[in-house]
MMTF fields as JSON, N, C-alpha, C and O atoms, coordinates in Angstrom:
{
  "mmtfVersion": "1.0.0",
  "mmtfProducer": "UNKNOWN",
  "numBonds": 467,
  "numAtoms": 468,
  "numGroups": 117,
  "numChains": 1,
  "numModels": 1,
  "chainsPerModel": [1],
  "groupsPerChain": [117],
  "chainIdList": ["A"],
  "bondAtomList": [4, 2, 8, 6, 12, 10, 16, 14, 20, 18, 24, 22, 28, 26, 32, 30, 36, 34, 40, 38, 44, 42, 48, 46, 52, 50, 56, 54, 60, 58, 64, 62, 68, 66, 72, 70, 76, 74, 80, 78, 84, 82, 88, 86, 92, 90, 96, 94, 100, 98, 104, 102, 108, 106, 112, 110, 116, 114, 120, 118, 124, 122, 128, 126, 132, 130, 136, 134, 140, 138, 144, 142, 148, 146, 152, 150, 156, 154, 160, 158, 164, 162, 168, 166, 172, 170, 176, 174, 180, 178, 184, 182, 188, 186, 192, 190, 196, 194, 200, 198, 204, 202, 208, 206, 212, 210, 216, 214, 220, 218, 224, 222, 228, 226, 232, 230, 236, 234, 240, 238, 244, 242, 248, 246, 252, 250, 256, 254, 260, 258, 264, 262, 268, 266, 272, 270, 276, 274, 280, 278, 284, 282, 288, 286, 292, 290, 296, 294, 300, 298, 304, 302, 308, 306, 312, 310, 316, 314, 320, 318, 324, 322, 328, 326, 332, 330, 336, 334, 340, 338, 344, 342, 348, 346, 352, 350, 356, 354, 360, 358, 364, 362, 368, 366, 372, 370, 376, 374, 380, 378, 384, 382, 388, 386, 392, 390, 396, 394, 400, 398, 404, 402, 408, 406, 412, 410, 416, 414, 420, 418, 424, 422, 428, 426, 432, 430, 436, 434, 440, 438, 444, 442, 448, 446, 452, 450, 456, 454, 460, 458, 464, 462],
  "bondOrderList": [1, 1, 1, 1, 1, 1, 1, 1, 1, 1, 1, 1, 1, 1, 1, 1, 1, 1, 1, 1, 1, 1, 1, 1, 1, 1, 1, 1, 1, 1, 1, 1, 1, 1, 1, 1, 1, 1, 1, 1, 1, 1, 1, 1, 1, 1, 1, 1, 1, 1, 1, 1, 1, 1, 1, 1, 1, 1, 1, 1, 1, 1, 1, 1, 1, 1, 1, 1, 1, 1, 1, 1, 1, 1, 1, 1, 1, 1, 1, 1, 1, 1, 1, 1, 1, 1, 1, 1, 1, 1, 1, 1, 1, 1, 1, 1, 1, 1, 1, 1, 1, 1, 1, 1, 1, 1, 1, 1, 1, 1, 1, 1, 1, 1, 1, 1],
  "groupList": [{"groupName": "UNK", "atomNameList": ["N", "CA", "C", "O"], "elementList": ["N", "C", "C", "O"], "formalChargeList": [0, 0, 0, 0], "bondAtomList": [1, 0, 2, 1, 3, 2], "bondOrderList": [1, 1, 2], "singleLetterCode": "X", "chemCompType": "L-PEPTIDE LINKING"}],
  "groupTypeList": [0, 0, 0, 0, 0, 0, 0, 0, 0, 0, 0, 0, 0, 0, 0, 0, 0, 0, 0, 0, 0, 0, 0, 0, 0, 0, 0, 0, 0, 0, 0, 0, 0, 0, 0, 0, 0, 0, 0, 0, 0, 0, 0, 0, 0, 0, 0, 0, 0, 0, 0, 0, 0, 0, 0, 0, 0, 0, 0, 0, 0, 0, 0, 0, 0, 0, 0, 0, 0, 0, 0, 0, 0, 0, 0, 0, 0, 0, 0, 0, 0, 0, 0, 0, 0, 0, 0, 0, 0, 0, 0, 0, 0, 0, 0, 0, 0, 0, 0, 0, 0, 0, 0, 0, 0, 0, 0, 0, 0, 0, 0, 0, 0, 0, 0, 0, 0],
  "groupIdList": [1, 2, 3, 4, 5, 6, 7, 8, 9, 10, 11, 12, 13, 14, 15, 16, 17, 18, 19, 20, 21, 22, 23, 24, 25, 26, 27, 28, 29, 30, 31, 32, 33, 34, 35, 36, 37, 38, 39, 40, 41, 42, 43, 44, 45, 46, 47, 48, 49, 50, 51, 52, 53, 54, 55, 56, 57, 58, 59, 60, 61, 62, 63, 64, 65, 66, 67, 68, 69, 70, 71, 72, 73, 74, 75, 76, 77, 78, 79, 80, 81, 82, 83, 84, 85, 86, 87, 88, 89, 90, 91, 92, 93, 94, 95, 96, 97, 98, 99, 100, 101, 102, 103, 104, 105, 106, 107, 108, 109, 110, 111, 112, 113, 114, 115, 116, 117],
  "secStructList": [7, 2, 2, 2, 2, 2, 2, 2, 2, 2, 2, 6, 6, 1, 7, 7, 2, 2, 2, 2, 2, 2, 2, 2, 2, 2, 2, 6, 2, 2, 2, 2, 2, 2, 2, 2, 2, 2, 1, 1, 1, 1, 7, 7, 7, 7, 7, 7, 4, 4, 4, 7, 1, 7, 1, 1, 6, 6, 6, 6, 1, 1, 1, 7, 7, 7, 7, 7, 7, 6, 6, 6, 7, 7, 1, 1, 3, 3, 3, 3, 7, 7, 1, 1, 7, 7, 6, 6, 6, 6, 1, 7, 7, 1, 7, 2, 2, 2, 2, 2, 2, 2, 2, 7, 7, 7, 7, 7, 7, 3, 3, 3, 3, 7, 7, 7, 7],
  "xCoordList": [55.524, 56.535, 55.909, 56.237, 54.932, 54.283, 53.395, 53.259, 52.846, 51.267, 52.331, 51.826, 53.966, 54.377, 55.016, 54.986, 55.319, 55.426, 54.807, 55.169, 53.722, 51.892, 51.451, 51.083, 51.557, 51.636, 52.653, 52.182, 53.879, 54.659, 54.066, 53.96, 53.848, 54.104, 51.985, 51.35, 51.599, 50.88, 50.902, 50.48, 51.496, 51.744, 52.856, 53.047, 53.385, 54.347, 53.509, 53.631, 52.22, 51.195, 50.206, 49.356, 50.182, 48.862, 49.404, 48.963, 50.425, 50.829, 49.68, 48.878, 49.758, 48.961, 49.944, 51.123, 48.35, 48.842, 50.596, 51.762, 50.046, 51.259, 52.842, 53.912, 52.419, 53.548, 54.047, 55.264, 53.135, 53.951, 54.519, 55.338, 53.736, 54.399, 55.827, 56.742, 56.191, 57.429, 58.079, 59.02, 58.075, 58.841, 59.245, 60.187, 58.029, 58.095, 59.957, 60.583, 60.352, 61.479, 62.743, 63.756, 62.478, 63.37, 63.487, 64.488, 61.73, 61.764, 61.895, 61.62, 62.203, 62.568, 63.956, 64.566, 64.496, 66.385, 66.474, 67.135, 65.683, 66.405, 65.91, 66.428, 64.847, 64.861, 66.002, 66.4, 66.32, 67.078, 68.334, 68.53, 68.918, 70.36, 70.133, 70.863, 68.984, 68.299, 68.764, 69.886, 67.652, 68.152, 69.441, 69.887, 70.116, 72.242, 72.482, 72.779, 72.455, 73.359, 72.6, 73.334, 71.456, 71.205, 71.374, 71.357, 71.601, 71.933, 72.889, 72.944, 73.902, 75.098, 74.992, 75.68, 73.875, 73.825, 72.644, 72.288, 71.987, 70.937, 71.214, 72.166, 70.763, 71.27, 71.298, 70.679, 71.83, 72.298, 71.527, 71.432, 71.001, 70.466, 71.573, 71.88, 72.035, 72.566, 72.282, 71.826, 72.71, 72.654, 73.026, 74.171, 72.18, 72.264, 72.609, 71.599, 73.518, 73.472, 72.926, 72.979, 71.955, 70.618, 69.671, 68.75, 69.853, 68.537, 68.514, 67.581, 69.734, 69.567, 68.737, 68.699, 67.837, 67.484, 68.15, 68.103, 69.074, 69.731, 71.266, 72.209, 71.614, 72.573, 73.851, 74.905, 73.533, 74.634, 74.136, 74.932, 73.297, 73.123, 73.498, 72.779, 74.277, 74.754, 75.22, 74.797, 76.072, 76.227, 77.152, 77.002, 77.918, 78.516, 78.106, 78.693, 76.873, 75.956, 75.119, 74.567, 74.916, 74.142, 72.369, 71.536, 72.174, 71.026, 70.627, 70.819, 69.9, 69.824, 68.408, 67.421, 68.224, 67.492, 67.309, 68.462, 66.632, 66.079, 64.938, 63.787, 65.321, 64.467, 63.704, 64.529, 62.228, 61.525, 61.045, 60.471, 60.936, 59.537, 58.762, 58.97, 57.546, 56.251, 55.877, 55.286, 56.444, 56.197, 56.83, 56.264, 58.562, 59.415, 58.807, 59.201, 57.762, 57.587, 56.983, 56.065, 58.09, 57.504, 56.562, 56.317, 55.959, 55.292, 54.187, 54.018, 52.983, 51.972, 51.831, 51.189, 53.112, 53.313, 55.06, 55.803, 55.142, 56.522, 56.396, 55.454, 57.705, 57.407, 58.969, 60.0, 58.983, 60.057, 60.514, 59.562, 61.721, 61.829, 61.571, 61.462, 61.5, 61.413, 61.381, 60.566, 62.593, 63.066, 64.558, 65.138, 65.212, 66.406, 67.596, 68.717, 66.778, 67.584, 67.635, 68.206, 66.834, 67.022, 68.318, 68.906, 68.973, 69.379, 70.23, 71.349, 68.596, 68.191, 67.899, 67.091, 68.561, 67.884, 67.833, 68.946, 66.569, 65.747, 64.226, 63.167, 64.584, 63.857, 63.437, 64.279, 62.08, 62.252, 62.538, 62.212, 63.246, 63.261, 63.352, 63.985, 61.926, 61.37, 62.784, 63.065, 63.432, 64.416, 63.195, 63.26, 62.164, 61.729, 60.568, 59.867, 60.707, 60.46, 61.466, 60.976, 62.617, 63.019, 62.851, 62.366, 63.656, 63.648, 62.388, 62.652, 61.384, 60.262, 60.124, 59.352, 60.883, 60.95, 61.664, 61.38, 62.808, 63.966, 63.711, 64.418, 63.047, 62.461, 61.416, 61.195, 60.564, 58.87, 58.455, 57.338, 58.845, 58.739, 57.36, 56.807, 56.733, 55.745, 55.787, 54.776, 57.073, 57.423, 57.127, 57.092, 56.945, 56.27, 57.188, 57.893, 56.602, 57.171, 56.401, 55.317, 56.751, 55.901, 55.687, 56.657, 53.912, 53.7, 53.429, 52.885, 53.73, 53.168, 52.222, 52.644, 51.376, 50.582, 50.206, 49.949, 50.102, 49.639, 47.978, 47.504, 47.137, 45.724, 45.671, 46.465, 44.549, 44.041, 42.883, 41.754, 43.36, 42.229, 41.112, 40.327],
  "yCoordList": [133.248, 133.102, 133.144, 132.297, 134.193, 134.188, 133.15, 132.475, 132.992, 131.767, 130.307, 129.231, 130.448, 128.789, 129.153, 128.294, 129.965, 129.835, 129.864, 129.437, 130.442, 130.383, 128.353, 127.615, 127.97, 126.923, 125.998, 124.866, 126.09, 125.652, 125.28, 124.269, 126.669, 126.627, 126.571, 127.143, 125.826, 125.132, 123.494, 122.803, 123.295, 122.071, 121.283, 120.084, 122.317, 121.924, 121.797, 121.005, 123.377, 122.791, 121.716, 121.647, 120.812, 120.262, 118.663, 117.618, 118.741, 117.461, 116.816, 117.458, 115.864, 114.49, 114.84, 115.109, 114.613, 114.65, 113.442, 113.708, 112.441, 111.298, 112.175, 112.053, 113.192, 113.55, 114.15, 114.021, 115.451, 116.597, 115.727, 116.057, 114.647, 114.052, 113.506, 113.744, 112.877, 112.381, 113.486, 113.113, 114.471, 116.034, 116.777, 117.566, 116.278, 116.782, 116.854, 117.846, 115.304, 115.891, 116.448, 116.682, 116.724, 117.514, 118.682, 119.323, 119.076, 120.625, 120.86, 121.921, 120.068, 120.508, 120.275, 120.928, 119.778, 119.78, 120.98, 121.758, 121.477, 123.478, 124.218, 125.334, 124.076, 124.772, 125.083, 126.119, 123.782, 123.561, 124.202, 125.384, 123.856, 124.451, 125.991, 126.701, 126.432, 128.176, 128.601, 129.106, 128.449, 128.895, 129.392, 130.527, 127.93, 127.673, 128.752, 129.639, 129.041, 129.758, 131.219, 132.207, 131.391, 132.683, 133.646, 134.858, 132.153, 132.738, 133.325, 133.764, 133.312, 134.145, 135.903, 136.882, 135.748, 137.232, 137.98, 139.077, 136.992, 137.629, 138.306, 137.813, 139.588, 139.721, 139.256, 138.195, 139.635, 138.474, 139.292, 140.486, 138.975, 140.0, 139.519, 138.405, 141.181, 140.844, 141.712, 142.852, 140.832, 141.597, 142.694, 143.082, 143.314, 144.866, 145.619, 145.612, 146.227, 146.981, 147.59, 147.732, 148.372, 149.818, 148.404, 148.57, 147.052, 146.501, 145.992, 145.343, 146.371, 146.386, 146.983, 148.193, 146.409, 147.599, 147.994, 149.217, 147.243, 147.343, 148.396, 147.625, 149.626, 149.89, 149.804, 149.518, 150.204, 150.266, 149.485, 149.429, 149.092, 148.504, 147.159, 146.307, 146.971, 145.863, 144.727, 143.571, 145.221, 144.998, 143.165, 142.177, 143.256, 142.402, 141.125, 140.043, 141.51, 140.3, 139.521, 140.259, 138.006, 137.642, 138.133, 138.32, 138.249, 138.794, 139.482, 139.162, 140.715, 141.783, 141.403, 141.462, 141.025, 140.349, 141.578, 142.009, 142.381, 143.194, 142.55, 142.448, 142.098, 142.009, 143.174, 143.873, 143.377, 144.068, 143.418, 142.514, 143.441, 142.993, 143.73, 144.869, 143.159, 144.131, 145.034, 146.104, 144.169, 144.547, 146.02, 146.819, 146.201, 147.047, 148.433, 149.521, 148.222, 150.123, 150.487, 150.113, 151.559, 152.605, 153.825, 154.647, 154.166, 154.838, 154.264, 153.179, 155.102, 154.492, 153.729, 152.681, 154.811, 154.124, 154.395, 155.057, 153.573, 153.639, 153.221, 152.615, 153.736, 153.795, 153.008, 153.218, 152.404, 151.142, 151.389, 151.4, 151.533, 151.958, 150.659, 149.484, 151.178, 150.102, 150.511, 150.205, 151.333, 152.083, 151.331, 151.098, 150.938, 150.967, 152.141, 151.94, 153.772, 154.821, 155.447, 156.512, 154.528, 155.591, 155.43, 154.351, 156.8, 156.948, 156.07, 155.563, 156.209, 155.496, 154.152, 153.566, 153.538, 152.034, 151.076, 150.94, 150.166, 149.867, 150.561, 150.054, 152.177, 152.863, 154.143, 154.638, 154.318, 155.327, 156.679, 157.137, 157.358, 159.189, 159.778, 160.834, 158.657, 159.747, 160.024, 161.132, 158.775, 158.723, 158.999, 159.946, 157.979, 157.816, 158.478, 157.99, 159.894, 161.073, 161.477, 161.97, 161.493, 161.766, 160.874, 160.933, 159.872, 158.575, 158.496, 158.43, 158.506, 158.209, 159.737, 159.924, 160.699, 162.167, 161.707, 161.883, 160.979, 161.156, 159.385, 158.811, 159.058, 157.353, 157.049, 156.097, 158.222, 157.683, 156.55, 156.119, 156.068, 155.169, 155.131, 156.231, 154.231, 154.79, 154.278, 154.051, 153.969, 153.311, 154.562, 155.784, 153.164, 154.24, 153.003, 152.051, 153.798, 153.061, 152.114, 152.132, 151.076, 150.124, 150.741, 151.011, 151.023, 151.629, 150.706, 149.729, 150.703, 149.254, 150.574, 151.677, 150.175, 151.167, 150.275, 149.114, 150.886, 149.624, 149.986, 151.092, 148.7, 149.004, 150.067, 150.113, 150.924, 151.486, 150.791, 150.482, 150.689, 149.836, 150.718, 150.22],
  "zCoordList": [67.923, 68.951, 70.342, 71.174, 70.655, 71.938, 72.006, 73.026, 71.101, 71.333, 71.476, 71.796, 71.174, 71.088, 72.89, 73.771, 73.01, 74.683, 75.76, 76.856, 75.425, 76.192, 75.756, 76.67, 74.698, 74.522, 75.085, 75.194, 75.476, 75.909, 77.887, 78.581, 78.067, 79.68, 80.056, 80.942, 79.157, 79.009, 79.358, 80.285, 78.333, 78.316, 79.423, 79.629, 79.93, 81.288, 82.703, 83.637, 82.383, 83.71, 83.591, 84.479, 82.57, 82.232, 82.762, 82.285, 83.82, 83.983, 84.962, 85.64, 84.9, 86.147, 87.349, 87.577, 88.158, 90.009, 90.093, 90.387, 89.759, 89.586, 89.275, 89.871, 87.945, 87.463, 87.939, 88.065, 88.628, 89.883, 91.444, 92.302, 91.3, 92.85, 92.29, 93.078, 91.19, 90.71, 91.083, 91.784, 90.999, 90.422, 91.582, 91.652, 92.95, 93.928, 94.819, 95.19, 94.892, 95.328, 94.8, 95.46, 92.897, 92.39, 92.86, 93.18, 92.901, 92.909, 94.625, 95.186, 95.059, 96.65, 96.527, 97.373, 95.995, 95.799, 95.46, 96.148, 94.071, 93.708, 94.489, 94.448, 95.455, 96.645, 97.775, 98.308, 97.882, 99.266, 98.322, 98.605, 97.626, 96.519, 96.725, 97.417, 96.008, 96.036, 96.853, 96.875, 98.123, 99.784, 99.704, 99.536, 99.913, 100.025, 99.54, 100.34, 98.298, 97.211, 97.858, 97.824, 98.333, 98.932, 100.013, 100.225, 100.791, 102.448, 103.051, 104.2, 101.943, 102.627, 102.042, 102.334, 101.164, 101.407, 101.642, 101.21, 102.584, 103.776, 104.638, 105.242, 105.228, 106.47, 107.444, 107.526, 108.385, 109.473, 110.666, 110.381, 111.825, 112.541, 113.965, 114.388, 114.505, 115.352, 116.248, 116.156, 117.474, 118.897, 119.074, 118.846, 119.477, 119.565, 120.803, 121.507, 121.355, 122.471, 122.967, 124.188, 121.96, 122.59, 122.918, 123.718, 122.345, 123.109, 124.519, 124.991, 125.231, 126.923, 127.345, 127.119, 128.055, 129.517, 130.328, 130.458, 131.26, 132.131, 131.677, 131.497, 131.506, 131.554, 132.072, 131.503, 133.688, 134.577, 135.926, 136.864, 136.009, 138.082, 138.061, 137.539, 138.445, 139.114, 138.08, 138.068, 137.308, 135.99, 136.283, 135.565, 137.364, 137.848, 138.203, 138.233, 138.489, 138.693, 137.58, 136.764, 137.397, 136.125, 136.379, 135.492, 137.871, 137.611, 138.954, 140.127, 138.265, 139.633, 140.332, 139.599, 141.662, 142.469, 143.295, 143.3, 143.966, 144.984, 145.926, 145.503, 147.287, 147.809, 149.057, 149.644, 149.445, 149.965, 150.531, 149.925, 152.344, 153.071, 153.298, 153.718, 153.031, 152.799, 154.523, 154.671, 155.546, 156.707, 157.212, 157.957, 156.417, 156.109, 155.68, 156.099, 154.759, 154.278, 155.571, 156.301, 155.521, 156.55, 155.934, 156.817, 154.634, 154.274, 154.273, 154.827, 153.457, 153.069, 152.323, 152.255, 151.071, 149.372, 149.57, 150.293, 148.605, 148.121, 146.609, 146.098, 145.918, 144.422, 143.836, 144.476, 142.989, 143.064, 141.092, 140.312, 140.615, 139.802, 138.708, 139.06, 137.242, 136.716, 135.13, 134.26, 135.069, 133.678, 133.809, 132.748, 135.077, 135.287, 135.666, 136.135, 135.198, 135.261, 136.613, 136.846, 137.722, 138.876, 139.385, 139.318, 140.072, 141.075, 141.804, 141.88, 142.517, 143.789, 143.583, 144.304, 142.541, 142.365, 143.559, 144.068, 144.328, 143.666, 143.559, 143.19, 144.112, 144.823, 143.217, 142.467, 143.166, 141.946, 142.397, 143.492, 141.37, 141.38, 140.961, 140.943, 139.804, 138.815, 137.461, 137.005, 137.084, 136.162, 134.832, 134.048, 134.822, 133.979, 132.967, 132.08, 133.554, 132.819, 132.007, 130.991, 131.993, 131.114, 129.814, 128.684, 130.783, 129.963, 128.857, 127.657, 129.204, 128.177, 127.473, 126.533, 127.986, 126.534, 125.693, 124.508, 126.075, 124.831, 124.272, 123.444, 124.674, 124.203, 123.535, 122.787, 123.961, 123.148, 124.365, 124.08, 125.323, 126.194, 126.947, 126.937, 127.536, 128.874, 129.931, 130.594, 130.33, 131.33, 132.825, 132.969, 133.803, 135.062, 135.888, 135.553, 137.492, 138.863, 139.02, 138.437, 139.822, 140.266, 141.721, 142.43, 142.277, 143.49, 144.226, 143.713, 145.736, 146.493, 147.568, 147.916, 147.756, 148.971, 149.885, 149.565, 151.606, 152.219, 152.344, 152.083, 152.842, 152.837, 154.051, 154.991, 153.826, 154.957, 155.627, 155.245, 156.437, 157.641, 158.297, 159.104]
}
């Protein structure tokens, strides 16, 4: 019984190149059918809410734009947030200490310093 089905699936691989190319677009029809009959119980991946960055700033707007002239800092440095959790947005204060405790995160400020001359 085993040696006639070892013999069998034998004799099914022992076909000619010719014969598997005939076969080729059968066996891409029970593919494409397979798939079908599978895909509705794939999961589906969906949009997720925790995958925002942006929580709350300027939520109103399609996109939050901050502009800075460089001529403007009156410090040496200034530190510019970029967790989304400050405050002081667009200004950091240090949201993102927490943020990266309760995140695993390593998000930091963006610093602008001016040159010293």
């Amino acid at each position: 019984m085993v040696l006639e089905s070892v013999a069998r699936i034998v004799k099914v691989c022992a076909r000619s190149v010719s014969e598997w190319l005939r076969l080729l677009p059968f066996l891409g029809v029970l593919a494409l059918l397979g798939y079908l009959a599978v895909r509705p119980f794939l999961p589906k991946k969906k949009q997720q809410k925790d995958s925002l960055i942006n929580l709350k700033i300027q939520k109103e707007n399609p996109k939050v734009v901050n502009e800075i002239n460089i001529e403007d800092l009156c410090h040496t440095k200034a530190a510019y947030c970029r967790c989304w959790r400050s405050k002081t947005f667009p200004t950091c204060d240090g949201s993102h200490n927490k943020h990266n405790e309760l995140t695993g995160d390593n998000v930091g400020p963006l610093i602008l310093k001016k040159k010293e001359v």
